[in-house]
C-alpha positions in Angstrom: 31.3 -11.7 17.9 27.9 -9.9 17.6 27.4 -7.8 14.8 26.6 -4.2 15.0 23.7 -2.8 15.2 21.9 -0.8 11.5 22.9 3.2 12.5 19.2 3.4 12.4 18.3 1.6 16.0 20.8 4.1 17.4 19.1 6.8 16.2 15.7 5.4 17.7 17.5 4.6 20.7 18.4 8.1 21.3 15.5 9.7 19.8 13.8 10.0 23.3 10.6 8.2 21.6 11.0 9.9 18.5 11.7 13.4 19.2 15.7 13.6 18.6 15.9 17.4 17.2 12.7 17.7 15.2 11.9 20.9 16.9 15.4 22.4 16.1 15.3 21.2 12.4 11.4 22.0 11.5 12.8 25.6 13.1 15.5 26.5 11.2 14.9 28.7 8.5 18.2 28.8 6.5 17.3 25.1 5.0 14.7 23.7 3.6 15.5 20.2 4.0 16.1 19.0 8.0 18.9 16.5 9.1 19.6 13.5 8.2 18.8 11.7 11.5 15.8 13.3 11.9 14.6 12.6 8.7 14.6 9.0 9.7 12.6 9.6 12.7 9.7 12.0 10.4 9.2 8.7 8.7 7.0 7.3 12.1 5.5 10.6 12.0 4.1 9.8 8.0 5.9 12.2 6.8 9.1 11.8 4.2 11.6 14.3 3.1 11.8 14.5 -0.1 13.1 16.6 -3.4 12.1 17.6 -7.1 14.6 15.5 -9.1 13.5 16.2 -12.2 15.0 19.8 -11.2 18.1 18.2 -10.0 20.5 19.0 -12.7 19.3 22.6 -12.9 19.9 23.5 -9.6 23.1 22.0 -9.1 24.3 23.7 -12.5 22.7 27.0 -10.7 24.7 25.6 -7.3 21.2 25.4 -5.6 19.8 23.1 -3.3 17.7 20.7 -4.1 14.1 21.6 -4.1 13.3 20.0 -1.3 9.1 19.5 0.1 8.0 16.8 1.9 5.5 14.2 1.4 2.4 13.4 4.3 0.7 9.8 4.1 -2.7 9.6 6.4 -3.7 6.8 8.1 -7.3 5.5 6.9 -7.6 2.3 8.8 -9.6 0.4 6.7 -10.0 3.2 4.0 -13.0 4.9 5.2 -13.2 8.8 5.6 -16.1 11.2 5.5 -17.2 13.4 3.1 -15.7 16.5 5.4 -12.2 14.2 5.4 -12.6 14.3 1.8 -12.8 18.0 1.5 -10.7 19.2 4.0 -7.5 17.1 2.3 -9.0 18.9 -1.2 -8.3 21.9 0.5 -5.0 21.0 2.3 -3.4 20.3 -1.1 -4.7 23.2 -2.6 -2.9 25.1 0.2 -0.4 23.7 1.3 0.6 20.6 -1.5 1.2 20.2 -5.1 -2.4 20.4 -5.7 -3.0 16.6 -6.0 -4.1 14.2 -3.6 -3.1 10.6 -3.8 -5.0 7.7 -3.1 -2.3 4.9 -2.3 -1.7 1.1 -2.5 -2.7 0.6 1.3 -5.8 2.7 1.9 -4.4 5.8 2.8 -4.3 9.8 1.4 -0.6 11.0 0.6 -0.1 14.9 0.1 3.3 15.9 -2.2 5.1 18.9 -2.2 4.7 20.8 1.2 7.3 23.0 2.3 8.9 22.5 5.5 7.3 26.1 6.6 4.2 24.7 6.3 4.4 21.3 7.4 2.9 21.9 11.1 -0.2 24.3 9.4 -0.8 20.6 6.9 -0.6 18.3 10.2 -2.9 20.5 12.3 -5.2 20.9 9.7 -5.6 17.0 9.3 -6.1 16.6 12.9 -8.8 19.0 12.8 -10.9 16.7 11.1 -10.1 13.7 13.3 -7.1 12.2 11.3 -3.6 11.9 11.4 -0.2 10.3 10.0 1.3 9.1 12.9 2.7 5.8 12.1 2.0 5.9 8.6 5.8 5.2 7.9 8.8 4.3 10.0 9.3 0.8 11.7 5.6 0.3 13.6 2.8 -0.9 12.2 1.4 1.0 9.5 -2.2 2.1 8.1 -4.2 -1.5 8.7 -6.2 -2.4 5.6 -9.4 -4.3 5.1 -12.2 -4.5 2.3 -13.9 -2.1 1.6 -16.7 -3.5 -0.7 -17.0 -6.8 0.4 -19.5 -9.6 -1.4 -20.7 -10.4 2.2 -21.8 -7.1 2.7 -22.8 -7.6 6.0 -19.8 -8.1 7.8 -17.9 -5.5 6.7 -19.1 -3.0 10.0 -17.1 -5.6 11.4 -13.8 -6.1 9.9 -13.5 -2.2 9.6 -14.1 -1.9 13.3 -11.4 -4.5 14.1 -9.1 -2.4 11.5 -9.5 0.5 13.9 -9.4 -1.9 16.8 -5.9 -3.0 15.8 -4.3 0.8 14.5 -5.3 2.0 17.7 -3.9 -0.8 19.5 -0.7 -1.2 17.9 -0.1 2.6 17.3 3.1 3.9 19.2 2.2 5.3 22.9 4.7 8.0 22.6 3.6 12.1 22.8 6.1 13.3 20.5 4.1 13.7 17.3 1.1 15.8 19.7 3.7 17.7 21.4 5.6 18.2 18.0 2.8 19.1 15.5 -0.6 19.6 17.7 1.5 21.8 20.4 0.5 19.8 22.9 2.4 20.3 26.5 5.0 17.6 27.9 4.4 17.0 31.5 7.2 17.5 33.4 8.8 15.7 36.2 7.0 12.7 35.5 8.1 8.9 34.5 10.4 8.3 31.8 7.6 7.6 29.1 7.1 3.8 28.0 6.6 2.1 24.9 4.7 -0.8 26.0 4.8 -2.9 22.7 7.5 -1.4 20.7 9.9 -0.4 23.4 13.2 2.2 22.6 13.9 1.3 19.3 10.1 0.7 17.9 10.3 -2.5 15.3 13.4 -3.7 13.0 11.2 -2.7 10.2 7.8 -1.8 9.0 4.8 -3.9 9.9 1.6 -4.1 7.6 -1.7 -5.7 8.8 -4.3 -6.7 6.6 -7.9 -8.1 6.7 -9.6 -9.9 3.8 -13.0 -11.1 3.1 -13.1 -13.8 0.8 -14.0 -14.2 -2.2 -12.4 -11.0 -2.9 -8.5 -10.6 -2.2 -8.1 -7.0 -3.1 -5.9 -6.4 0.5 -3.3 -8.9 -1.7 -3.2 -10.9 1.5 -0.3 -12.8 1.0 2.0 -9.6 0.5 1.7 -8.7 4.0 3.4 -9.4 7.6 0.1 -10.3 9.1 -2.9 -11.5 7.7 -6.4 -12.0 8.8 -8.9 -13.8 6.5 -12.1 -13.4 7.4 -14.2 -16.7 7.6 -17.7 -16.4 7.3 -20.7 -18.9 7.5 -24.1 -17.4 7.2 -23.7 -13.7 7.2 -21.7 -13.7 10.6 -17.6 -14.0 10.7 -17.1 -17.2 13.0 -13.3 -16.4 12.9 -9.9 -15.5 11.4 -7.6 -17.4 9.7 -4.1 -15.8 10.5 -1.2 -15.3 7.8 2.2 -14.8 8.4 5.6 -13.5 6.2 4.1 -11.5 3.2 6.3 -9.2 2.0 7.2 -7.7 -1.5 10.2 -5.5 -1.2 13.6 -6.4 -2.3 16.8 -5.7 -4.1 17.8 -5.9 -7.5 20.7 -9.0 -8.1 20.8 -9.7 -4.4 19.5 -13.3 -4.4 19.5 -12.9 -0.7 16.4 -10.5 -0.9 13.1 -11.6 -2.4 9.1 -11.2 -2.7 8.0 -13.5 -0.1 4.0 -14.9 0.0 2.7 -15.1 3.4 1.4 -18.6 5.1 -1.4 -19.6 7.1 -0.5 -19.6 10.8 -3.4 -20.8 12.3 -7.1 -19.7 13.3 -8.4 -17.9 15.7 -12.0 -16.4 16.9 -12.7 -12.7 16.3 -11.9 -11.4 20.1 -8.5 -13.3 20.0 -7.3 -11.4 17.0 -5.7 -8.2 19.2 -4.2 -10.5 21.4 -2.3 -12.4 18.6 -1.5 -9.3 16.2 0.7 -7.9 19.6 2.5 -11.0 20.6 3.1 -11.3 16.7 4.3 -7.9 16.8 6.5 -8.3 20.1 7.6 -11.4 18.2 9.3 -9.8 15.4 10.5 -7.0 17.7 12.3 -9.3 19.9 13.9 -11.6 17.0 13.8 -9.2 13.4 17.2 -8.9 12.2 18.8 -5.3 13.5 22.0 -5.4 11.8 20.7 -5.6 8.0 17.8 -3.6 7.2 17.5 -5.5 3.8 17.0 -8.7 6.0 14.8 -7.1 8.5 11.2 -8.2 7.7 9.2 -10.5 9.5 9.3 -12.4 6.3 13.3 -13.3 6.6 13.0 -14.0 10.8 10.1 -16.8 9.6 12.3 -17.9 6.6 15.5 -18.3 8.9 13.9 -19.9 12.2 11.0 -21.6 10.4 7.3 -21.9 10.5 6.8 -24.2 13.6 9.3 -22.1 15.7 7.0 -19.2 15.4 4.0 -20.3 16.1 5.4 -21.9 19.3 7.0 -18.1 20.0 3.8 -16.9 19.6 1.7 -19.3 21.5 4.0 -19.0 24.4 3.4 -15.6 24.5 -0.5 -16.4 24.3 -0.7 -18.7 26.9 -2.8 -21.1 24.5 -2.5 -22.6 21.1 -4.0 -21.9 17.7 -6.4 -24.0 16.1 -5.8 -25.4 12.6 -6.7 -23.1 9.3 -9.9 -23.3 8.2 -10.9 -23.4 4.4 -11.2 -20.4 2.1 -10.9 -19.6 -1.5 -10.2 -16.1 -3.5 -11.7 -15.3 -7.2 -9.7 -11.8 -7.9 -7.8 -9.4 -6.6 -9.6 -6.8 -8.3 -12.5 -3.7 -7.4 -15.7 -4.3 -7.9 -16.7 -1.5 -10.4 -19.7 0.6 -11.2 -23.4 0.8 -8.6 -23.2 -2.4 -6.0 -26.4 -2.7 -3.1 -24.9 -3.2 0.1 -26.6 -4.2 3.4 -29.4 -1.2 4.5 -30.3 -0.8 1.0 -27.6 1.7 0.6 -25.6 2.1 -2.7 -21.8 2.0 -3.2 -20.6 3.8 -6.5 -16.7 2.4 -7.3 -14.8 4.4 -9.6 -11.7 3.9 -11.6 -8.6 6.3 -10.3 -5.8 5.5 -12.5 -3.1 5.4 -10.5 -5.1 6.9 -7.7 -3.9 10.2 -8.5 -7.2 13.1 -7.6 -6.7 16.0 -9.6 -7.9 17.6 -12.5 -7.0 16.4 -16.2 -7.2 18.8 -19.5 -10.4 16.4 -20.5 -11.5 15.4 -16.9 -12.3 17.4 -14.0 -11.8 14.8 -11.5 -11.0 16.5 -8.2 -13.4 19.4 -9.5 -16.5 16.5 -9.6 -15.6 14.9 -6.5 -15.3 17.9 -4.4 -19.2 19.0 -5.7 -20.1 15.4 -4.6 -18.4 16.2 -1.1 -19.9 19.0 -0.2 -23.7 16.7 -1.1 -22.9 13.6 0.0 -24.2 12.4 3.4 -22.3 9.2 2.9 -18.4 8.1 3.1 -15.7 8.1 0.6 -13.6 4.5 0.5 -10.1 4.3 -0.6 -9.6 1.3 -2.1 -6.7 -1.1 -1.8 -6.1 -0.7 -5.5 -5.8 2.9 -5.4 -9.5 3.4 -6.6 -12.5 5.5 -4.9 -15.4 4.2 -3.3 -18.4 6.9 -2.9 -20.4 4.5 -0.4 -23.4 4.4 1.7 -25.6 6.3 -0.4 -29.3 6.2 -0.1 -32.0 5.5 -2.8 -33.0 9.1 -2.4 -29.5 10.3 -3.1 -28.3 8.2 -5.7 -29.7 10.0 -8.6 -28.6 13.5 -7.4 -25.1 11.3 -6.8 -25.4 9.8 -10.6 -26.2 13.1 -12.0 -23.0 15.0 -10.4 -21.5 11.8 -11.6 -22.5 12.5 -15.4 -22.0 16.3 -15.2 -18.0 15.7 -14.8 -17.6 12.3 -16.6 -16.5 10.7 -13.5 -17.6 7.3 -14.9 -15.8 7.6 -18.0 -12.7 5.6 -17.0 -15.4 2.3 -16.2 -15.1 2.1 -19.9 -11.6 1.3 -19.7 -10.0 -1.7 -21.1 -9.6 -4.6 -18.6 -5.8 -4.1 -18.9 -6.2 -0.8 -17.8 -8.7 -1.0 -14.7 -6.8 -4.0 -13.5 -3.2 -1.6 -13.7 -1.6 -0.3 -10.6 2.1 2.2 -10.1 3.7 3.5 -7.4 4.5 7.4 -7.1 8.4 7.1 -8.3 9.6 9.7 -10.3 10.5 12.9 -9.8 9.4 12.7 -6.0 11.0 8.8 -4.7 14.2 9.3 -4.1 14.3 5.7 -4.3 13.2 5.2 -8.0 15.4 3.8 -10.8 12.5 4.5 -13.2 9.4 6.1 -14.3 6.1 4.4 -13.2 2.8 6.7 -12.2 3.7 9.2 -15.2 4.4 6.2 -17.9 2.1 3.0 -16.9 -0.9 5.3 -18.5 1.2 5.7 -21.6 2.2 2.3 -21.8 -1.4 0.8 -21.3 -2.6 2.9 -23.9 0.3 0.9 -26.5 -0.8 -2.4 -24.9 -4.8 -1.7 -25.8 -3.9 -1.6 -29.3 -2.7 -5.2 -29.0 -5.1 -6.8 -26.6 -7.9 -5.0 -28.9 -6.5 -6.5 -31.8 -6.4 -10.0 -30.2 -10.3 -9.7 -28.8 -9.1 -8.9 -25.7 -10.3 -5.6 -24.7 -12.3 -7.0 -21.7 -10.5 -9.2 -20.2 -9.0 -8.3 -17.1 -5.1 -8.8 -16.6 -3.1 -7.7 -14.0 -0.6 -5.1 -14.5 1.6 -3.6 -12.2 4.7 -1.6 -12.1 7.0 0.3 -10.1 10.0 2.5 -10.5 12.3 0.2 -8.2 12.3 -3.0 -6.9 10.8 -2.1 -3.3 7.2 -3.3 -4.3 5.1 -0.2 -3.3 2.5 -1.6 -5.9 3.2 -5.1 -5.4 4.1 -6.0 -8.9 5.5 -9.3 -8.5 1.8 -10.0 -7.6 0.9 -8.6 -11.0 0.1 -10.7 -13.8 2.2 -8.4 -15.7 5.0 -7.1 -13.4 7.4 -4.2 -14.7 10.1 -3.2 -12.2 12.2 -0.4 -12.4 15.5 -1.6 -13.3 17.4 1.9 -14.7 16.3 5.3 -16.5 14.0 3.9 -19.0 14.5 0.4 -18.5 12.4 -2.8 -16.4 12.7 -5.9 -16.0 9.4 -8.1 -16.9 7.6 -10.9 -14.9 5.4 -13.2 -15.8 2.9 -15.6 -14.3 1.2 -14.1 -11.0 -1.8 -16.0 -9.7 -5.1 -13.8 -10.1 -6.4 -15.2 -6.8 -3.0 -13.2 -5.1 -1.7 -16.5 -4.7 1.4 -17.0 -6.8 4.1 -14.7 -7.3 5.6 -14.0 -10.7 8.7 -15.1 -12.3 11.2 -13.0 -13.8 10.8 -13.1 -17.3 13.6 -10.6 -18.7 16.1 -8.4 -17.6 16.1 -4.5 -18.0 13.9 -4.1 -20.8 13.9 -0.7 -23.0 10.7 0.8 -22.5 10.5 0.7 -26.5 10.5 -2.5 -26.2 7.8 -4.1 -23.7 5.3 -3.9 -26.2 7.2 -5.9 -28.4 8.0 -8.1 -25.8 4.9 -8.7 -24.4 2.4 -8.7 -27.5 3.4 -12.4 -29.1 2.5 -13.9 -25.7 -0.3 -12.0 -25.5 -1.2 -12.9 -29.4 -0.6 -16.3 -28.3 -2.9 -16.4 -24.8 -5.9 -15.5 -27.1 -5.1 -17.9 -29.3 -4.3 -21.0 -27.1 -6.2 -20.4 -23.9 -8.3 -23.0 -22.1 -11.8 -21.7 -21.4 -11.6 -19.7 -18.5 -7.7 -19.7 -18.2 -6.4 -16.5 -16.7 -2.9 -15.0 -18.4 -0.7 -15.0 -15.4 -2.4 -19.2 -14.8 -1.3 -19.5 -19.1 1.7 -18.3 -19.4 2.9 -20.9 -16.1 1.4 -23.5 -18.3 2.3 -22.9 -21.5 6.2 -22.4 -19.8 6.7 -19.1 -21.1 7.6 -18.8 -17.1 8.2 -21.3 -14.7 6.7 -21.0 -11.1 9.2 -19.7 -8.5 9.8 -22.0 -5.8 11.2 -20.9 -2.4 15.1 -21.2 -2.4 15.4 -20.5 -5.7 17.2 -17.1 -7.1 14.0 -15.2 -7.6 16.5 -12.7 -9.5 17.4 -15.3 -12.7 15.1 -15.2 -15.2 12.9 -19.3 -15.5 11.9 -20.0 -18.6 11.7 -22.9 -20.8 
């Protein structure tokens, strides 16, 4: 007996390509929330209900509603946007947001806090300056990532254009998102519209592409469904070697779910890589698990059938095999901070955006500074994979009218941090994630600030460890990729991992379970004490504390849930 199908691919079946009753709901003035249903399909349109729940009580003492606004992600493909991009999302959260913009974990712009009213007005206004959210969420592939300060400078023209080459490709042929926001006109009478690579019910789950170029690994590459590492040999990219069944999302004591790192599939050359990222795609369409959303990734379809069995799917498709992986190696998974010469003799400026939140601070104007470099610079903005900001492309000519606007608002202030701290990453959570168990974007600061007393005290102010943390356990900032990984477990509480490879290469092992947050410091700062203490030269602290056992490496198969330790 078959199982039946998550209530979610009925409502995409009978969305009529992901229109179902938007117009009705977005309409209706006596709510500010819209349905259920539909808020399942505004998801592929980047756009997520959401409500103020740190008002929650109030209201409902007050028998309100929640106070319900809605939160817009933008697709970047491969995190580069223009200085008239840059302003006009200024201005659109100004108007029409929270006043904040925030730069997130995959390269894109998120706005918080826009009223249904004015949801249409926000979506126009990005399309006016050549963007959009379409597909941002929901089960397609979302915002495709790449590097966007590469050490091999010169190649980067070409994995951004293959980033674009693969968002427009795999981006969902449907018309409902012009004909819902942009007012755009159905044709009628014609042919039932077609989803050529998605089909009715779009993707079991979400898809995420990414592109790295070693040495760096800031794109995490082994947290993501597909994978493309770029191999170069003197200044020219000769190919990609293709990974497959990252993932980091899971659930707390279900041993069932679990981080998953990706594996090299094969290689292929550059004008293959379309090709393959579709038949991969139609792959997991055709054979993703629609019953159990939890089990839905690409990442649980390669761990049930097996590596072999899907690259022969794949190659099938094809119509010719893949050759073997070629060799490649990652250093970090880090920014490169501070003035770095690219190709052209231009000049990229990377900042440090804790937390990549853009706004102004009591003892930082931050959005105020970068909005007077906007309106000057002739450049582009990047958006970094770890929620930093590049200002890039900037000439000799310019940079000291750039460095001066940069000293005017202290904008290279935080490159002064502690390693701890420019090497630290949170998701949004609390009080917007209606998923969140836990504080992360408003405490991490907090915490770090704790954890700099101890690493100062142990001579460890510049050494970078990873830190990541996140108010549940769905992995928006990838924390069991972090050195240091702190996962919402309960109001005030996470569990800890240990042991993350700082190449992106090892996941980390549980360490303990729901942890006060009074008490990570206490936690963490004898193993810290004892890393400066005992290190080998060169030994990173995730690398330590594997060898030292303080954490024992997690091994596929094993309850990634029970804390390892000797």
């Amino acid at each position: 007996m078959e199982k039946p199908l998550h209530k979610n691919e009925n409502i995409k079946a009978e969305s009529n390509n992901l229109r179902g009753t938007l117009v009705e709901s977005l309409n209706d003035p006596t709510r500010g929330d819209i349905s259920a249903d539909d808020s399942q399909l505004t998801k592929f349109h980047g756009i997520y209900l959401q409500d103020d729940r740190d008002e929650r009580s109030e209201r409902r003492k007050k028998k309100l509603d929640k106070a319900y606004s809605f939160m817009l992600r933008v697709r970047v493909p491969g995190g580069i946007t223009t200085p008239e991009q840059w302003l006009q999302m200024d201005s659109l959260a100004d108007r029409y947001g929270n006043g904040t913009m925030k730069l997130t974990t995959r390269q894109a712009y998120q706005l918080h806090g826009v009223l249904k009213h004015n949801l249409k007005k926000t979506v126009q206004g990005i399309d006016a300056v050549m963007m959009d959210t379409l597909a941002a969420c929901g089960d397609v592939n979302r915002n495709v990532m790449c590097n966007p300060n590469p050490h091999a400078s010169e190649v980067h023209e070409e994995v951004l254009q293959l980033a674009q080459a693969l968002s427009d490709h795999l981006t969902p042929a449907t018309r409902a998102y012009h004909e819902i926001w942009l007012d755009e006109e159905r044709v009628a009478g014609g042919e039932e519209e077609i989803e050529p690579i998605y089909g009715k019910t779009y993707l079991p789950r979400k898809f995420k592409i990414v592109i790295a170029v070693p040495p760096s690994n800031d794109v995490d590459i082994f947290a993501h469904d597909l994978g493309l590492i770029a191999i170069v040999s003197n200044g020219e990219i000769t190919g990609y070697n293709i990974t497959v069944g990252g993932g980091m999302g899971m659930s707390h004591n279900k041993p069932e779910t679990h981080p998953c790192l990706a594996q090299v599939l094969g290689y292929c050359t550059p004008d293959q890589v379309v090709d393959i990222a579709e038949k991969i795609v139609t792959v997991q369409r055709d054979f993703g698990d629609r019953t159990n959303r939890a089990h839905a990734r690409l990442k649980y379809t390669i761990k049930d059938r097996g590596l072999d069995w899907f690259r022969k799917e794949v190659e099938s498709r094809l119509g010719y095999p893949l050759d073997e992986g070629k060799p490649f190696s990652f250093e970090d998974t880090g920014d490169r901070y501070g003035w770095v010469k690219g190709v052209d003799n231009k000049w990229h400026l990377t900042l440090f955006i804790q937390n990549g939140r853009i706004k102004d601070y009591q003892d930082l104007p931050l959005r105020t500074g970068l909005r007077e470099i906007a309106k000057i610079h002739k450049g582009d903005f990047r958006l970094t994979c770890n929620q930093n900001l590049i200002i890039g492309s900037i000439s000799d000519e310019a940079k000291p009218v750039i460095e001066n606007l940069i000293q005017e608002y202290g904008l290279s202030a935080g490159l002064s941090s502690s390693g701890l701290r420019l090497n630290s990453m949170a998701c949004v959570a609390l009080p917007t994630c209606g998923l969140s168990l836990a504080e992360s974007e408003r405490y991490l600061p907090d915490l770090i600030t704790e954890l700099e007393e101890v690493v100062e005290a142990a001579g460890l102010r510049d050494d970078a460890i990873v830190i990541r943390m996140t108010g549940c356990p769905n992995g928006c900032a990838r924390p069991y990729l972090g050195e240091v990984g702190l996962v919402g477990k309960a109001p005030g509480k996470y569990n800890i991992y240990l042991g993350a490879g700082f190449d992106g290469a090892r996941l980390n092992r549980l360490y303990k379970i729901s942890v006060k947050s009074e008490e990570i410091r206490s936690e963490l700062e004898p193993i810290i004490q004892r890393y400066a203490k005992e290190r080998s030269d060169g030994e990173r602290f995730g690398n330590f504390c594997v060898r030292t056992g303080i954490v024992t490496p997690w091994q596929p198969g094993e309850n990634y849930h029970e804390p390892m330790v000797n």
